[in-house]
N, C-alpha and C positions, 0 to 999 in steps of 0.2 A: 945647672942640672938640678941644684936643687931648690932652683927657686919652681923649676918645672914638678918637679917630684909634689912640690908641696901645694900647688895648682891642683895637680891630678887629685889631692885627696880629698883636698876642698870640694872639688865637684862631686865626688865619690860619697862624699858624706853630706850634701847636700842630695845627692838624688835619695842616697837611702833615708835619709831622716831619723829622728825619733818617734819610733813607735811604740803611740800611749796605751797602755790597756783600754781596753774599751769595757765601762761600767754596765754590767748586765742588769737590766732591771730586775725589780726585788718582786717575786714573785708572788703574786696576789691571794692572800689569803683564801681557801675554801673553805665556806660555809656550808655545814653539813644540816640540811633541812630533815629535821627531825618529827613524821604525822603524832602531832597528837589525835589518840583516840578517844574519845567521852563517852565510858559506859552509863547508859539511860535504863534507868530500870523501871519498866512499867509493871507495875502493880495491878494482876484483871481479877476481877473479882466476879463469881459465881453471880452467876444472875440469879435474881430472889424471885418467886412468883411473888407478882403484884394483886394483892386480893380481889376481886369483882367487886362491885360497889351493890351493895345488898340496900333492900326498900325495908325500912320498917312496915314490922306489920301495921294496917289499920286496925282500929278500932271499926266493928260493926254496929249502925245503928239500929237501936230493934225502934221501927215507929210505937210511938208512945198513942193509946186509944185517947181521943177525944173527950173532954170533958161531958159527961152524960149533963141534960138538962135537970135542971132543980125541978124548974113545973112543966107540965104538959102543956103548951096555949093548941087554942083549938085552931083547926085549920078551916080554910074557905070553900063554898061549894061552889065548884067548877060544876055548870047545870052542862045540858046537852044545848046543842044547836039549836036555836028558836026560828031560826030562817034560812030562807035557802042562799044567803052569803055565808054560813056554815061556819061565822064568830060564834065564840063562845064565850056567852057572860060569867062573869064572876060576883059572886055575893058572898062577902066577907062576913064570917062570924060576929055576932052583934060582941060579944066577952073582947073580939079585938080593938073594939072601938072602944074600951074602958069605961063606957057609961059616959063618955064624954059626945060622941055623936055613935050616930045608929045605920042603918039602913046603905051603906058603904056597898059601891056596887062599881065595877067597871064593866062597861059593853063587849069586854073581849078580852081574852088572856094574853092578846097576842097583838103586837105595833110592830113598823116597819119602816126604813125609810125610804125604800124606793117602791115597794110591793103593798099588794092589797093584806090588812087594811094602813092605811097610813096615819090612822087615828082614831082614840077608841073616846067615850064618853064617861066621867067618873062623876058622881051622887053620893053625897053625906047629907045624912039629918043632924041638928046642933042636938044633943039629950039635953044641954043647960039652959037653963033661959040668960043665962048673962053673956051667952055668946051670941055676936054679930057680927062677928067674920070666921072667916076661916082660911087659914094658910097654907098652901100644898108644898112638903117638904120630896124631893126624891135620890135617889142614889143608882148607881149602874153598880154592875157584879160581873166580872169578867163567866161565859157559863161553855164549857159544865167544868171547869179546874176551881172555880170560886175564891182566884186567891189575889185578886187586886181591889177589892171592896173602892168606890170613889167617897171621896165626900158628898157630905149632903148638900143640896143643890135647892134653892129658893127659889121656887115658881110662882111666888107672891098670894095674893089673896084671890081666891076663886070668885066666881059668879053666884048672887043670890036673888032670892023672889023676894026677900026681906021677913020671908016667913019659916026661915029657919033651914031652907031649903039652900043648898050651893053645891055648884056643878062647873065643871071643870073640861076641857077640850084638849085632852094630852096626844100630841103630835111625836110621829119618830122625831122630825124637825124641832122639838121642844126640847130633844137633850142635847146637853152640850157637844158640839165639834171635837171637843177632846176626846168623845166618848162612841161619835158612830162610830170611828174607823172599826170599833168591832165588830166580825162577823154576830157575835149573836153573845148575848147579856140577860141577867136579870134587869127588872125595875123593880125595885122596894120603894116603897110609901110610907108617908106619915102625915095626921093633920094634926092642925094645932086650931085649937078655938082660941079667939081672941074676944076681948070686953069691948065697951065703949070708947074706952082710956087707951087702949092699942096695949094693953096689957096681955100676957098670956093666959090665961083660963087654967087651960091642961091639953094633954094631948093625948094621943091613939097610940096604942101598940106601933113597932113598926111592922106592916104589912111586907112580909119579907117571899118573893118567888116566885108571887101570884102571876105578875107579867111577865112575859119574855119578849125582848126585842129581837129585830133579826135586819141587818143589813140589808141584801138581797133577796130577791124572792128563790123559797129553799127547791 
């Protein structure tokens, strides 16, 4: 009986077992998420008027008069039409020739390079007897502003009778290419006597405005 008894509790205590606590897990810390906030302080500031950008004044220029001439030189007698091509010669004052040549005449006041006339005739007497040649200097003048004067330009030595007489066949075509393209110019003049020795003598006033050139026919 009681080996039976002791069977029974064997199994009895077997079915029930030992029961272990069961370990609860350790509960997970909460982190408490905390906004940071960043106060930003903007700073506005008044807008300034911006000044307008101001021009100095100019300076006004008063034109300054012309230097008046010291001497009076005389001027040339533009005659009337001799012909009915209705040129008009020109006879230079003998005081512009300096006593150096005389008798300075051009057949016309007026050249051209494409229009009538296209070439005029020019005539000096030597006044020295030690001149045997003579040299024709000339210049362009932009007209009517007058404000690009060219240099003087060497047409070499004119034609003579060997009697003191020389003449000259001045062509629009005579002046420089630099200088047709202008619609319209002065010619100023100048001679030069020269010696036996190709020396200079002296020379002539420069005939200044007596000519006008003219590109086309006006």
């Amino acid at each position: 009986m009681k080996k039976i008894l002791l069977i029974t509790m064997s199994i009895l205590l077997a079915a029930c077992g030992v029961v272990q606590p069961v370990e609860q897990p350790a509960p997970s810390p909460v982190v408490q998420t905390v906004p940071v906030v960043q106060t930003v302080v903007v700073t506005v500031l008044a807008p300034t008027n911006t000044p307008e950008p101001t021009l100095a004044a100019t300076e006004t220029l008063v034109p300054t008069s012309p230097p008046q001439p010291t001497e009076a030189l005389p001027t040339a007698d533009v005659a009337a039409p001799t012909s009915s091509t209705g040129l008009v010669p020109v006879n230079v004052d003998n005081t512009l020739g300096k006593g150096v040549f005389t008798n300075i005449t051009f057949s016309s006041d007026l050249v051209s390079l494409r229009c009538f006339p296209r070439e005029m005739q020019i005539s000096i007497t030597a006044n020295l007897p030690e001149i045997v040649d003579a040299v024709l200097y000339y210049r362009i003048i932009d007209n009517p502003a007058a404000l690009y004067p060219s240099e003087w330009q060497n047409l070499g030595e004119m034609d003579t009778d060997k009697k003191g007489n020389f003449f000259y066949t001045f062509k629009g075509e005579s002046i420089h290419p630099n200088f047709r393209v202008l619609d319209k110019a002065w010619v100023d003049f100048q001679f030069i006597g020269v010696n036996k020795g190709g020396a200079v003598v002296d020379r002539t006033q420069k005939l200044e405005r007596l000519v006008t050139y003219i590109k086309d026919c006006p």
